[in-house]
VODO-249963 format. One record per residue (C-alpha): residue number from 1; residue in one letter; x, y, z. Coordinates in steps of 0.02 Angstrom, whole numbers, plus 32768, in hexadecimal, padded with zeros to 4 digits. Layout:
BEGIN
     n   res      u      v      w
   NUM     a      X      Y      Z
...
END
This chain:
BEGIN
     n   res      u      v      w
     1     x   EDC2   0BAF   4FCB
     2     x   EE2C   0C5E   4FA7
     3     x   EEF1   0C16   4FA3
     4     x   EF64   0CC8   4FAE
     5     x   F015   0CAD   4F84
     6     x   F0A9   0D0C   4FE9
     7     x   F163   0D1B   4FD9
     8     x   F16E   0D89   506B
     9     x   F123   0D17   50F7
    10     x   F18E   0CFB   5197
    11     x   F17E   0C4C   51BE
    12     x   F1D2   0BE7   524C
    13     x   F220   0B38   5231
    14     x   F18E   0AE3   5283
    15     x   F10A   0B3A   5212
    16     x   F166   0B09   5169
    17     x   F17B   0A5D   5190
    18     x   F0B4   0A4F   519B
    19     x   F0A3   0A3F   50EE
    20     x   F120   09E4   50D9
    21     x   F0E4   0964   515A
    22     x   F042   095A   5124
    23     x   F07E   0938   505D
    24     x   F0EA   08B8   500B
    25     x   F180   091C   5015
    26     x   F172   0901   50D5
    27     x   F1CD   084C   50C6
    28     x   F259   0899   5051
    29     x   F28F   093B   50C8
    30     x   F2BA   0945   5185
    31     x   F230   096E   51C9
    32     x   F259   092C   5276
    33     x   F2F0   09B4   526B
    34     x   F2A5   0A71   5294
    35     x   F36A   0A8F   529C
    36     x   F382   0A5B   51E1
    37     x   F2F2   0A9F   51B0
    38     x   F31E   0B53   51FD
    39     x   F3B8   0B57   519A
    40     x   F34F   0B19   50EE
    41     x   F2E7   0BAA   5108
    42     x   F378   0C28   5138
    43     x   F3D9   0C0F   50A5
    44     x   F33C   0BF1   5018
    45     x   F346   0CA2   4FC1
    46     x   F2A1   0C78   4F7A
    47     x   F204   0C3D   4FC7
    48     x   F157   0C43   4F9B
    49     x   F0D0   0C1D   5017
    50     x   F00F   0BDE   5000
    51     x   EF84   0C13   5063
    52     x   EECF   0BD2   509A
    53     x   EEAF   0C69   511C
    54     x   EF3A   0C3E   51AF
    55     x   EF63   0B9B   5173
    56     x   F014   0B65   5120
    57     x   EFD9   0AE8   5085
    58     x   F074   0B03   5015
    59     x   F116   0B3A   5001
    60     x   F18C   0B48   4F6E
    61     x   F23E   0B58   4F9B
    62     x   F2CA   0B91   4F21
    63     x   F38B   0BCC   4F1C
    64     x   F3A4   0C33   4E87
    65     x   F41E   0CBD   4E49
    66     x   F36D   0D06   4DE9
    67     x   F3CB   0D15   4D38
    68     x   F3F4   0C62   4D04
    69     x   F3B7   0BDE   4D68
    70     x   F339   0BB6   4E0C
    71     x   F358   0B0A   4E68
    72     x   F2A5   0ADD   4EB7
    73     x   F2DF   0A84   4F27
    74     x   F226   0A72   4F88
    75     x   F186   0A5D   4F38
    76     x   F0F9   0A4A   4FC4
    77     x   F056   0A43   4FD3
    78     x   EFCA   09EE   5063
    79     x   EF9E   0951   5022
    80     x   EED9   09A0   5051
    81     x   EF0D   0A1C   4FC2
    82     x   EF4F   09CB   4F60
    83     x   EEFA   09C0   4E9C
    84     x   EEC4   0A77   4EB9
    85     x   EF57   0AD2   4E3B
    86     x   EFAF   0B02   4ECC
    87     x   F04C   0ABD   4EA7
    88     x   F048   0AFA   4DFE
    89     x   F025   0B90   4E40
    90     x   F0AF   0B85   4EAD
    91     x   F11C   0B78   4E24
    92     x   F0DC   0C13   4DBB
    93     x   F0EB   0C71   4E48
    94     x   F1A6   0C40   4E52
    95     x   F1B4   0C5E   4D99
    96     x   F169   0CFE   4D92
    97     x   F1F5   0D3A   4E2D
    98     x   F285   0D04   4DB7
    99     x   F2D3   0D60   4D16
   100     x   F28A   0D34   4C69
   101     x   F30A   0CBC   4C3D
   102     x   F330   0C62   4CDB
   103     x   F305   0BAE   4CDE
   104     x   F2CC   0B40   4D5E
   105     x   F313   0A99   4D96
   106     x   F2DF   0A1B   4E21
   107     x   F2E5   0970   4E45
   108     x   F23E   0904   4E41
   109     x   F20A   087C   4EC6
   110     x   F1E4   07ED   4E46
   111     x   F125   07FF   4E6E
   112     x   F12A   08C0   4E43
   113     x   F186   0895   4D7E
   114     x   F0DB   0899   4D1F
   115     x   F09E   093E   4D9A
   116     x   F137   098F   4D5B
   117     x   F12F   0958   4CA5
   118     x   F071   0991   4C9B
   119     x   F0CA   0A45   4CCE
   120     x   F141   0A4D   4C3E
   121     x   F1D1   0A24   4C83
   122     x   F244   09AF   4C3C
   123     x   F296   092F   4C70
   124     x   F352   092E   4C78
   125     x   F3C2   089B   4CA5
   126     x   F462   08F2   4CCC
   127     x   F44D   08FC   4D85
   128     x   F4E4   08DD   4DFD
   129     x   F4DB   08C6   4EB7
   130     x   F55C   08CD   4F2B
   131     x   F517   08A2   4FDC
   132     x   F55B   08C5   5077
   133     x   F5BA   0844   50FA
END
């Protein structure tokens, strides 16, 4: 399997919730909503893409200012490629796009805290959510 990495691909609403769908992040983002979706992707000023030939298996998806911080705010991958690096991958990918000393911040699904630990990050209780109506 040769997995190529993009952050130039055009993709459509429809073809980025695929892997989203068909991974656990699928029960945790609207993936009935193209609309929502369209507007995730519009205003995302960083996203990587993963690759098997034609085939969408994984997308990191990230707001950042490049200098200081990058909020991933999607990390996913096909469940049927899953265990393959790609999401680490993913993730260096990002981190090579972003300035030396920018950081990168996200917020775990509670099955995804030991992935994410395994990767170095750390974990950080200070998190505030203010949710809409």
């Amino acid at each position: 399997m040769n997995i190529t990495y993009q952050d130039n691909a055009k993709i459509t609403a429809e073809a980025a919730i695929e892997p989203y769908r068909r991974s656990t992040l699928g029960e945790r983002r609207p993936i009935d909503r193209p609309d929502i979706f369209e507007g995730m992707l519009f205003n995302s000023n960083l996203i990587i893409t993963a690759w098997d030939s034609e085939r969408l298996v994984g997308i990191s998806r990230s707001l950042t200012g490049f200098t200081y911080v990058a909020y991933l705010a999607d990390l996913a991958v096909d469940a049927e490629y899953q265990r393959q690096g790609i999401g680490k991958q993913l993730i260096q990918e990002t981190r090579q796009r972003l300035g030396r000393e920018c950081m990168v911040v996200l917020l775990a699904a509670s099955k995804a805290n030991e992935y994410y630990l395994k990767l170095g990050f750390e974990h950080n209780p200070r998190v505030w959510i203010l949710k809409s109506d």
